[in-house]
Structure formats: structure tokens, C-alpha cells
N, C-alpha and C positions, 0 to 999 in steps of 0.2 A: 749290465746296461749302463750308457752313460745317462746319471739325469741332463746334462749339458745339453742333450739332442733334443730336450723335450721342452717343447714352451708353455710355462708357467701361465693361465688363466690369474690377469690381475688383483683377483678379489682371494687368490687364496696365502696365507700365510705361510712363510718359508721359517717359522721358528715354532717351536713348539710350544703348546698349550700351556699358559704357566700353572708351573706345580710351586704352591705358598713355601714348603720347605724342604731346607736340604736332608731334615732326619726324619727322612721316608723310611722304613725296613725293605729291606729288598723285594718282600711280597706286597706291597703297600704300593713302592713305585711300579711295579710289574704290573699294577693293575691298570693304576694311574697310565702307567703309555698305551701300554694295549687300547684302556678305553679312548684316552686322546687321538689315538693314530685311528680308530674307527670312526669318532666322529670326524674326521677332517676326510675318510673316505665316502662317510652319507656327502659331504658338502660336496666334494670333488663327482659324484655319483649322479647331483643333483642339479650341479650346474652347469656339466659337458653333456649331459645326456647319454643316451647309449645309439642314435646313428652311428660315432665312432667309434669300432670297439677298439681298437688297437690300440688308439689315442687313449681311450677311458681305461685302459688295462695298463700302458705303461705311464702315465701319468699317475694312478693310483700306487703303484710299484713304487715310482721312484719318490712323490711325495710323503708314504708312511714312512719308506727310509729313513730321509731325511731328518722327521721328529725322530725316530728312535736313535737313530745315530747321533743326532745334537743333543738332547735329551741326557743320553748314557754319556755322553763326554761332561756334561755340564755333571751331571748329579755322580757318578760313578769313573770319575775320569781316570781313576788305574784298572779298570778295566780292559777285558777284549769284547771285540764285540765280534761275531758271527753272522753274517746276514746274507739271504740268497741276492740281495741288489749290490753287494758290494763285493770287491774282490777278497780272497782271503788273506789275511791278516797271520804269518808264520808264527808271529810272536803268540800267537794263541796257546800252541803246543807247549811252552813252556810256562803257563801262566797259571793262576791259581783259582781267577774268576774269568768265566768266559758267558757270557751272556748270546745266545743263540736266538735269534730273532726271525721269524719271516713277515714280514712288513703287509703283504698280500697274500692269503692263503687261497686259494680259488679262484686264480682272476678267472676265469671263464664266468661263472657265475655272478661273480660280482660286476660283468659286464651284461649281464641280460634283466631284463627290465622284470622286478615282482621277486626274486631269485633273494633268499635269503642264508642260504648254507655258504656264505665263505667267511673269512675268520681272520684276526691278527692274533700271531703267536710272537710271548713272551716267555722267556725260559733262563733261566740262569745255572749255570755245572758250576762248581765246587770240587774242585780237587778229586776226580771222578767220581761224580755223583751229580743227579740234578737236584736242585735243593729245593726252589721254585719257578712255578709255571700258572700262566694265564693264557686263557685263549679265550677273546674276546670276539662274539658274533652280534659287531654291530646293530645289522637291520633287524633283531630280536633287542634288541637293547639289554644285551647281557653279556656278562664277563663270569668264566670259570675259573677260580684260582686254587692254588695245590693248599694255600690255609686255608678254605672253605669250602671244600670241595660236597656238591651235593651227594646224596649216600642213596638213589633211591633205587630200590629191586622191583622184580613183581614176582610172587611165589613161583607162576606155572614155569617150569625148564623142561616144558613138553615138546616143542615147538618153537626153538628158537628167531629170534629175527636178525640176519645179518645184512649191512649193509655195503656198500659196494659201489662203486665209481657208476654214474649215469653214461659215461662215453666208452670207456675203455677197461671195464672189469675183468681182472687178471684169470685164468683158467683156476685158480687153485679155489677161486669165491664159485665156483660154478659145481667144482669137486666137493666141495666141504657143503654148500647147500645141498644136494644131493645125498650125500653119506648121513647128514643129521637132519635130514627133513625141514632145513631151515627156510623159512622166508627169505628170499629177497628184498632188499628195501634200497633202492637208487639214491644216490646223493652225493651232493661237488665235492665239497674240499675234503681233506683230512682231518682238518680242526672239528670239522661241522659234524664229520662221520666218528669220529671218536669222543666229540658231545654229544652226539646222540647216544652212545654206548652210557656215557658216566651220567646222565639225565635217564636214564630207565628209558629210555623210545629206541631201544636196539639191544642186541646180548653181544654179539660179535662184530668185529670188525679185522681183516682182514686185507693184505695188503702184500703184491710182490710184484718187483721190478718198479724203477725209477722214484723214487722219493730218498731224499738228504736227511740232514741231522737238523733240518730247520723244518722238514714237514711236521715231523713227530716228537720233538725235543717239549716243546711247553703241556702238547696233547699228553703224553705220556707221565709228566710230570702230575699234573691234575688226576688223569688216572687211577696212576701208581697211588697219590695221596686218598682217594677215593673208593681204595680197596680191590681193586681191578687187575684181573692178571693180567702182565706187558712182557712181551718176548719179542726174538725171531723166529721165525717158523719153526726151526728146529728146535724151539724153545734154550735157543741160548740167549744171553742176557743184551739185552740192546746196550748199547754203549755210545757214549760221544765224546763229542772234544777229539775225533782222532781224527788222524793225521790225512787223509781222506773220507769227507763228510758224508759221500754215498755209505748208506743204510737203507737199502733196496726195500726190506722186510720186514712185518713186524705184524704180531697180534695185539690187541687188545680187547678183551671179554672179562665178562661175567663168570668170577670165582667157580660159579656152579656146571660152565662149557669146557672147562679149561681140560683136562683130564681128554674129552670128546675130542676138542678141537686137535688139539695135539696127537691123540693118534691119527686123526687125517690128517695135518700136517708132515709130521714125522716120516710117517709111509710114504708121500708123496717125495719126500729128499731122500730117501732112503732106495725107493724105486729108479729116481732118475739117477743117480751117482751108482745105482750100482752096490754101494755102502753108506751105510752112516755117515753123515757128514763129521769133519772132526771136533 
């Protein structure tokens, strides 16, 4: 998207929220912008209204960019930066820190009025690995980060609850409820459906076809710190920084499904190829 196409409502700031120092820890700043680029989507939320969704969806889009992208150049400026508003960045592949960012996590939701499941992710890889991640859900007025990541369970893993996209839930969420007697539980973004996983209000999470290395890159991280098993459905290991961002798949659950989930998954790539995937 070009921000250039989008016009700037004059009350809102095109710099980002000042941060007092430059000797933030990289989990420190990751919180700091996530939370800045949420507040400045309540404002932008609250003073275009939702008549226009388009406008209130790319105008949210291209304003969180913007702090995150100035932001990370100001505070982190040998950095790369990874972002679904921006084009990609080659030099990324040969770099040592790459910061993956999705500036709007759900605009759908964050275009309808009451709708509090969408998210800003913040994510930083390290030399492959993600080191730190936040995902921040504004209209709760909360930030998940991978140094504090909440720990909560609930004993019963009778009955699991897995949650699953409100518009468009993949066939494999419909399989794997079925096979483990799971709940259903609707919900927008990625951020929001894999907080509810690491916040105890979900066990599974589930997810195939169309999502990048910006939906699940900071979610994962919080996760993974959280004690959470993160895969692709075949249970091989999610990876980023490569060299194309599509990451179509991925679980996220409760240590205690993992085992469950994965033989329905498994089965289900194993049935459609024929074989084992490699």
C-alpha cells in the first residue's frame, strides 16, 4: 500500500510517540511501540469513525507503519525491518537483526464498531531465531511480551477449546474439532486467537492457508516464551527471515494437546500427498 494515497486526518501525528531513551532492551522497546502504535489506532478508531471501513482500515495500516518504521530507524537504525505495509527489504536476508512487524493485525475487526480482537505485532529474529515478541491488543488495554509472558493453564484437557477465524475457517479447524471433541470458539486476528491460547481462554489454535511471517512472527514468540507448543502442521519447526515470508501454517497449543493435535494434523498431510510430507 502507498501511504501517499491516503489522507492524513489533521489532528493525527505523523512521528511517533516519544520514547525518553535510546537504552531501551530490545524487549522494552517492542513493548513501547506496539503499545504506542495501539494507542494512536484507538485515536485514528475514534476520530474517523467506522461509516468508512476502507478508509479506517487503510488509514490504520499505513499510520501504525509509519511509528514503527520511524521509531525502529530512529532507535535501532542498523536494523531491517519486515513489515506487511512496506515492500520488502532484500537486504534483510543477509542481516543479523530483522524486526518483523505487522502494524494492523485484523483490520476487519478493528473496523467494526465494539470488536476488540485485533492486535499490533512486534517481533524481533536474531540470527535465526526470534528473540523477542509483543503483541499488543489495544482495545483491552494490553501488551503480551515474550519477557513476561503470562503462564496461565486450566487442569481439565477433557474438552478442549480451539479457536478459529469468525469469516473464513480453514477445513483442518473443523477436522481437528471433530477428532478431539474440541469447542469451537470464533475470533479475528491472529494476534487476538493466539492470546487467547497463551491467556488460558483457549487450548488450540490452528491455522492453514494464507498468513506470512508478520501474522505469527511476535504471536509465536510470546508463545514459545510462555511454554506453548508452535509448529507447522506437520509439526516441523516454523521459521522466518526467509527468503519468502509466506508461512501459510502453523499450531499453537497447550503442551498438554500437542501429541492429540498432531496426530490429526499429521494424518490430514499425510492423506492428502499421498506421503509424508518431507
Amino acid at each position: 500500500m502507498s501511504t501517499d494515497d491516503i489522507r492524513r486526518p489533521a489532528t493525527f501525528s505523523t512521528v511517533p510517540v516519544d520514547i525518553a531513551t535510546d537504552e531501551l532492551s530490545d524487549a522494552a522497546l517492542a513493548r513501547r511501540l506496539a503499545t504506542d502504535a495501539g494507542k494512536l489506532l484507538l485515536r485514528i478508531r475514534a476520530e474517523l469513525g467506522f461509516a468508512e471501513t476502507a478508509t479506517l482500515r487503510e488509514t490504520g495500516d499505513a499510520r501504525s507503519h509509519q511509528l514503527l518504521a520511524r521509531a525502529l530507524g530512529r532507535h535501532r537504525p542498523d536494523d531491517v525491518v519486515l513489515s506487511e505495509e512496506a515492500a520488502d527489504d532484500p537486504a534483510r536476508l543477509g542481516a543479523d537483526r530483522v524486526w518483523i512487524v505487522d502494524p494492523l493485525d485484523g483490520t476487519r475487526e478493528f473496523s467494526e464498531p465494539g470488536r476488540t480482537d485485533w492486535a499490533v505485532h512486534v517481533a524481533l529474529w536474531e540470527r535465526g531465531e526470534l528473540t523477542v515478541g509483543v503483541v499488543a491488543l489495544p482495545a483491552l488495554d494490553l501488551a503480551l511480551s515474550s519477557a513476561d509472558p503470562p503462564r496461565e493453564r486450566r487442569a481439565d484437557t477433557t474438552a478442549p477449546r480451539l479457536v478459529a477465524s469468525r469469516t473464513r475457517s480453514p477445513r483442518i479447524v473443523t477436522e481437528a474439532a471433530e477428532a478431539l471433541s474440541a469447542t469451537i470458539v470464533p475470533m479475528g486476528s491472529a494476534g487476538a486467537k493466539v492470546a487467547a491460547v497463551i491467556r488460558g481462554e483457549a487450548d488450540i489454535y490452528l491455522h492453514e492457508g494464507g498468513q506470512y511471517e508478520w501474522d505469527s512472527a511476535a504471536p509465536v514468540a510470546v508463545a514459545r516464551a510462555a511454554g506453548l507448543h508452535t509448529s507447522r502442521l506437520d509439526g516441523s519447526p516454523l521459521r522466518y527471515n526467509q527468503p519468502d515470508p509466506y508461512l501459510p501454517d502453523l499450531i499453537v497449543c497447550d503442551p498438554a494437546y500437542t501429541e492429540r493435535v498432531l496426530a490429526v494434523t499429521r494424518a490430514r498431510s499425510v492423506g492428502a500427498d499421498g506421503a509424508a510430507p518431507a
